[in-house]
VMD Tcl script that draws the C-alpha trace (Angstrom):
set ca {
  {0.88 -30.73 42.50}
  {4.36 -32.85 42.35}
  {6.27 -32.09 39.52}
  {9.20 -33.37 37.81}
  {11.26 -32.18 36.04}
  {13.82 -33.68 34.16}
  {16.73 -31.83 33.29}
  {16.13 -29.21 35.68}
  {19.72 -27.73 36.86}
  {20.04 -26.07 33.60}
  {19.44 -22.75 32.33}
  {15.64 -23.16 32.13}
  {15.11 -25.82 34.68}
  {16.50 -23.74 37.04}
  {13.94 -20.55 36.56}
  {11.06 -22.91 35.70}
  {11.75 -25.01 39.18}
  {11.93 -22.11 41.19}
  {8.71 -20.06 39.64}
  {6.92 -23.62 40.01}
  {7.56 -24.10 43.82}
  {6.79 -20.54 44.54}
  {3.04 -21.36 43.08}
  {3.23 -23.56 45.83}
  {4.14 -26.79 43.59}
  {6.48 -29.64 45.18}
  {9.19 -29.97 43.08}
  {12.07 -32.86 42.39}
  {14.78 -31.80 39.71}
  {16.53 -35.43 38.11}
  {19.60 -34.21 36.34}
  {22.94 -35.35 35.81}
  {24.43 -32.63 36.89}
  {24.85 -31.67 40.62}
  {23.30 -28.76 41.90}
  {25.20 -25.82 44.21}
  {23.76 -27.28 47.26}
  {21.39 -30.17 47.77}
  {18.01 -29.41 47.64}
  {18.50 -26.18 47.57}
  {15.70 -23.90 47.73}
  {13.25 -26.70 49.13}
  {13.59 -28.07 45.68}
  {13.95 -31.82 45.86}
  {17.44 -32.99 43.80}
  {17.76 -36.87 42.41}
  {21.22 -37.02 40.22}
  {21.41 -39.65 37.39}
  {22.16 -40.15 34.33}
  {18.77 -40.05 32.64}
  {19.98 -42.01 29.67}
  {19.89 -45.56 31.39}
  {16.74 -47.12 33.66}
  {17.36 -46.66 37.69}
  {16.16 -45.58 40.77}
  {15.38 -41.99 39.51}
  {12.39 -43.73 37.81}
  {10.28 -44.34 40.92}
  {10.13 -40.92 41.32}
  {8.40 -40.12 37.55}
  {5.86 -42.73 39.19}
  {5.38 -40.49 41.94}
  {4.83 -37.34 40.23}
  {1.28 -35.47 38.76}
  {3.27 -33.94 36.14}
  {6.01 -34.48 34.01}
  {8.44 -31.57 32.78}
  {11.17 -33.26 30.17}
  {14.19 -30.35 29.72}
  {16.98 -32.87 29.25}
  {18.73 -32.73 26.43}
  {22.90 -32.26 25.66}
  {23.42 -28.28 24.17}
  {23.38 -28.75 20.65}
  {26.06 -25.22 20.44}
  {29.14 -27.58 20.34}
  {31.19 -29.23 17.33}
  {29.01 -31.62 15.84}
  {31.43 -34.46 15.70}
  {29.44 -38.16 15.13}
  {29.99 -38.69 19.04}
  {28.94 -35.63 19.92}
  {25.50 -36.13 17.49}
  {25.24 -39.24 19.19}
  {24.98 -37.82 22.70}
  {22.60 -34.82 21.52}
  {19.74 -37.90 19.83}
  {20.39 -40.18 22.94}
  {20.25 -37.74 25.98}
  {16.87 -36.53 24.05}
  {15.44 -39.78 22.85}
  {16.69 -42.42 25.59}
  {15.45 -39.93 28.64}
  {11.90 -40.00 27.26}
  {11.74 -42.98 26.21}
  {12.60 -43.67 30.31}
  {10.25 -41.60 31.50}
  {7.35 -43.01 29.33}
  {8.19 -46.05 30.46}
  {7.87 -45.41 33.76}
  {4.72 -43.31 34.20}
  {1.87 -44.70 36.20}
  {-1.13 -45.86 33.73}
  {-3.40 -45.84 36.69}
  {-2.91 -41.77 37.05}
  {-3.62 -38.85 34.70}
  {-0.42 -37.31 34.28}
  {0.75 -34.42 32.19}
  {4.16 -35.25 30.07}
  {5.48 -31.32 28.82}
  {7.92 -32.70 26.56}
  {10.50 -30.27 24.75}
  {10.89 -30.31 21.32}
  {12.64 -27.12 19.19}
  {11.79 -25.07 16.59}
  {14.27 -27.00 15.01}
  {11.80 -29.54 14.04}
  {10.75 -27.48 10.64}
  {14.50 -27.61 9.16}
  {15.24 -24.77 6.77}
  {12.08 -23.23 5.29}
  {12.90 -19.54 4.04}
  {9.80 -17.38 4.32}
  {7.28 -19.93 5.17}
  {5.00 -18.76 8.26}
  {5.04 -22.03 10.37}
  {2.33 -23.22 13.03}
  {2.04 -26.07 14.99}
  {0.49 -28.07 11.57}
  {3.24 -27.64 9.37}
  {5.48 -30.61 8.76}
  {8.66 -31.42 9.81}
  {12.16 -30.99 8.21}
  {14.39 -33.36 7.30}
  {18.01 -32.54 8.82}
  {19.94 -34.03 11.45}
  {17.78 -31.73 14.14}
  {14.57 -32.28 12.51}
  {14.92 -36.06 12.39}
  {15.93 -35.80 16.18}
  {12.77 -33.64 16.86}
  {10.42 -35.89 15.19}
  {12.25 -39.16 17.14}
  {12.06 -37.09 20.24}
  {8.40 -36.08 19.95}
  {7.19 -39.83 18.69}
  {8.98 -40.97 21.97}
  {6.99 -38.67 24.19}
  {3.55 -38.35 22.63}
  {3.81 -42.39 23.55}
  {2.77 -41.80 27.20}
  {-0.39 -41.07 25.57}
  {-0.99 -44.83 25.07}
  {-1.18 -44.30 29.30}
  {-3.66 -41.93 29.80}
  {-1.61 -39.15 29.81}
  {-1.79 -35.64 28.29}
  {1.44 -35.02 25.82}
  {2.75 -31.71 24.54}
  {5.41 -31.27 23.07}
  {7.35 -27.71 23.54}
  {9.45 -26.45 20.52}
  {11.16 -23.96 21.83}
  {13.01 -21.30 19.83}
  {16.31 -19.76 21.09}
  {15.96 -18.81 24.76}
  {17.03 -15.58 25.70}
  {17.73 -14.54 29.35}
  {20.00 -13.11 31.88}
  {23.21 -15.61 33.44}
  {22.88 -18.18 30.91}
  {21.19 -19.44 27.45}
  {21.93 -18.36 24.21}
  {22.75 -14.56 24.91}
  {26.31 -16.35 27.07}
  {27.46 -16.95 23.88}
  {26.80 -14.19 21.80}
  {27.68 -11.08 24.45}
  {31.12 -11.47 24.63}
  {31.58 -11.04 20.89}
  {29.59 -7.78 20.66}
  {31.62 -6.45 23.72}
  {34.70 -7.48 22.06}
  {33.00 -5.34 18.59}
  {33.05 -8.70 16.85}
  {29.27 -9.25 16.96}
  {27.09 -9.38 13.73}
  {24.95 -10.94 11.68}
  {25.50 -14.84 10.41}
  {25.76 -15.00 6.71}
  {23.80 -12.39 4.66}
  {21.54 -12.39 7.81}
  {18.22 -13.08 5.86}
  {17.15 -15.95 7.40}
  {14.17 -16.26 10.52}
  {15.25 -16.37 13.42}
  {12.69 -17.84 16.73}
  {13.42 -16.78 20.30}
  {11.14 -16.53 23.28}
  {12.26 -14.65 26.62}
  {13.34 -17.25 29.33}
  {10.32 -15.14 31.54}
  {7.78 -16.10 28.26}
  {8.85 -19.63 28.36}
  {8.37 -20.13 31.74}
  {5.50 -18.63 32.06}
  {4.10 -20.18 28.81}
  {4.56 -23.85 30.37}
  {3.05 -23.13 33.23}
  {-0.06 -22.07 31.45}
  {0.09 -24.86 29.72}
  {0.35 -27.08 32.90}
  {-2.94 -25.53 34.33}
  {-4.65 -25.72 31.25}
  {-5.98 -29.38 29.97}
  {-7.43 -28.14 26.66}
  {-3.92 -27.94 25.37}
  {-2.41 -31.09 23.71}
  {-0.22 -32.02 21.00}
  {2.56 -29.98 19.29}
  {2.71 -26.22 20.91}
  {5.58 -23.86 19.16}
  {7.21 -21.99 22.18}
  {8.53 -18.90 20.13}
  {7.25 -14.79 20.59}
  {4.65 -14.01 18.36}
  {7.29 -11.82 16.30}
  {10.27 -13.63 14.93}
  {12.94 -11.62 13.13}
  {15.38 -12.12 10.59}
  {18.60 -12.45 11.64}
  {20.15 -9.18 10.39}
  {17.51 -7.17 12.96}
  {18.19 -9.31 15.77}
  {21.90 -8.31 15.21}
  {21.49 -4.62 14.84}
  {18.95 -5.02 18.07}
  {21.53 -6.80 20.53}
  {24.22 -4.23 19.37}
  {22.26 -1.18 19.96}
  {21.24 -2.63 23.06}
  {24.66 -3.53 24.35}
  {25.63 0.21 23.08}
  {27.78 -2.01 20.26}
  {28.29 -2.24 16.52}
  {26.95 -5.03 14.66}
  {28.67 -4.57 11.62}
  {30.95 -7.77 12.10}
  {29.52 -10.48 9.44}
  {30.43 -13.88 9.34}
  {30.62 -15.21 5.83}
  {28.06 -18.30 5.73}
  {31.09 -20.48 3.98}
  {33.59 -19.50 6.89}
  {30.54 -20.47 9.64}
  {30.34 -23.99 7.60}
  {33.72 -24.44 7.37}
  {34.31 -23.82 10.97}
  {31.41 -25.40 11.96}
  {29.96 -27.75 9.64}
  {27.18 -28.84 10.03}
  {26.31 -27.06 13.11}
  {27.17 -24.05 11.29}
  {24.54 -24.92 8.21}
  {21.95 -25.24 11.28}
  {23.01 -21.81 12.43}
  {21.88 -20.19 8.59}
  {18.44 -22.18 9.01}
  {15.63 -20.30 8.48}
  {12.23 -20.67 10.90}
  {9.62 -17.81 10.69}
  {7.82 -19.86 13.94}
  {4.55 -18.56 15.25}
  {3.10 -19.65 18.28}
  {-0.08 -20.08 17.31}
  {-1.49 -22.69 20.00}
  {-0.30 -20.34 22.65}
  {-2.21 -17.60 21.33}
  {-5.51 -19.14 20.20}
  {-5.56 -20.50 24.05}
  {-5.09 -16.63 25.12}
  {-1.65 -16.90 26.68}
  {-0.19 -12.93 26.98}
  {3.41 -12.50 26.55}
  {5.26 -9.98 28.16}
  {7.77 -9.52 26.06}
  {6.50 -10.08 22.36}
  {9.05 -7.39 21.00}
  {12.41 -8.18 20.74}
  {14.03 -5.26 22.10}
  {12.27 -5.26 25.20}
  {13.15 -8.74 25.81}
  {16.79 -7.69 24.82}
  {16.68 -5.05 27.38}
  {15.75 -7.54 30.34}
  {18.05 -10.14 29.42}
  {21.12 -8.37 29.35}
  {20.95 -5.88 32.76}
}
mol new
graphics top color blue
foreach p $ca { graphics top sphere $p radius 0.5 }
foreach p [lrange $ca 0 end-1] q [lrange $ca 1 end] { graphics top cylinder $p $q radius 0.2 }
display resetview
C-alpha cells in the first residue's frame, strides 16, 4: 500500500513512518520541516508548506491511504498569531488534502483530531458519541474533523483520531515535563483533580495501523489507554518513576496567569475512553500507566 502521511517528521510521524514501511508499506512523508537526510530510511520526503495548494498535492492523488499528523504544537504561548497558526496548519492542510484525493479510488483519510475536542467535562466518562466542547481547542477539533470527514463526499473512508497526550521516549509530551522532575520541580497542575488522556506513542502507532487494515472502522475513534488518570496520579507516577518527588504544585491561578489560556486548557478535564478501539478488539500493550511510564523514559 502507498501511504501518506502528512506531517510525518514529527514526533509521531516519525515512529508511525518507520513501523509502516517495515510492514512492507511505501511510504512519502510531506512536511514542512526537513528531515536529517533525504529519504532517509527508504522513506520518500516531499517538503512544503501544507497550508497553501502545490506540487505536494499530486502525491495525495497518488497514494491508497491518507495519514493527516500536521498540525503546529499547541504547548506554546497562545498569543492570537500563534492561535491562528495552530486552526490554519490543522484546518487549511485538510482541507488540501480533501481536495486533492482521487474520487475514482477508495482511499482511507486517518485524520487526527484530540481529545481536546470534549473541552472541560469533570467526571463525565466520554466515548466517541459524546459531544463536543466549546473552547478555543474544541471549536478547532470540530472545524478540523468537519474538514476531513468531507473526503467522504469522494468515496473515501474518514476517521478521525483524537489522540490524548502522547507519551514516548526522545520527544512528545514527556520532553517537557522530565526536566522539571529532575530539577525536583515536577508536580501536579492545580489541585490535580482533573482527567487526564494519554496513550503510549507504541499504542498509538499501533492503534492506527489497526485501524488502517481494518475497513469496519469509520467515524470518530478516541486514541487514549483504556485507563485515564487524574492528574495528581499521573504526577506521583512519573516521579516515582524518575526516582523524583512530585510534591511541587503549581497553583491553577499562577498556570493561568502565566499561561492564559493555554494554561486553563492545561486544568481541562477529559476522562476519554477508547471505546471504538476496544469494541473492534484492538489490545494495548501498555493500558497501565506506569508501565507505559517505564518504557518511555529508559
Amino acid at each position: 500500500m502507498h501511504i501518506l502521511i502528512s506531517g510525518g517528521a514529527g514526533f509521531v510521524g516519525g515512529k508511525l513512518s518507520a513501523s509502516l514501511k517495515n510492514q512492507g508499506h511505501e511510504i512519502t512523508v510531506v512536511d514542512a520541516a526537513a528531515p536529517l537526510e533525504s529519504d532517509a530510511g527508504g522513506v520518500h520526503f516531499i517538503q512544503a508548506d501544507t497550508t497553501i495548494p502545490g506540487a505536494w498535492q499530486d502525491a495525495v492523488s497518488a497514494a491508497d491511504a491518507i495519514i493527516n499528523l500536521t498540525g503546529k504544537n499547541i504547548f506554546h504561548l497562545w498569543t492570537k498569531k500563534y492561535k491562528q497558526m495552530i486552526y490554519d496548519t490543522r484546518i487549511l492542510t485538510t482541507r488540501h488534502i480533501v481536495s486533492a484525493m482521487d474520487r475514482s479510488r477508495a482511499v482511507t483519510l486517518i485524520s487526527t483530531s484530540a481529545a481536546g475536542y470534549y473541552g472541560n467535562r469533570g467526571d463525565e466518562v466520554l466515548d466517541e458519541t459524546c459531544g463536543p466542547g466549546d473552547d478555543f481547542l474544541a471549536r478547532v477539533c470540530i472545524d478540523w474533523e468537519k474538514e476531513a470527514l468531507a473526503a467522504r463526499g469522494k468515496g473515501a473512508r474518514v476517521v478521525c483520531t483524537r489522540f490524548g497526550v502522547v507519551l514516548g521516549r526522545n520527544g512528545g509530551a514527556l520532553a517537557k515535563m522530565i526536566p522539571a522532575y529532575q530539577l525536583f520541580a515536577g508536580g501536579p497542575l492545580g489541585d490535580g483533580g482533573h482527567w487526564f488522556p494519554w496513550i503510549q506513542a507504541d499504542d498509538l502507532v499501533a492503534a492506527i495501523s489497526f485501524v488502517l487494515s481494518n475497513d469496519g472502522i469509520d467515524g470518530p475513534i478516541n486514541c487514549c489507554a483504556p485507563n485515564p488518570v487524574r492528574n495528581l496520579e499521573f504526577a506521583k507516577t512519573l516521579g516515582r518513576t524518575l526516582n523524583r518527588p512530585a510534591f511541587f504544585r503549581t497553583p491553577a491561578f499562577l498556570l493561568r496567569l502565566a499561561a492564559g489560556e493555554l494554561g486553563e486548557l492545561l486544568l481541562n478535564s477529559q476522562r476519554v475512553l477508547p471505546s471504538v478501539l476496544l469494541a473492534s478488539g484492538f489490545k494495548f500493550q501498555y493500558p497501565i500507566l506506569a508501565d507505559a511510564l517505564r518504557v518511555s523514559v529508559e
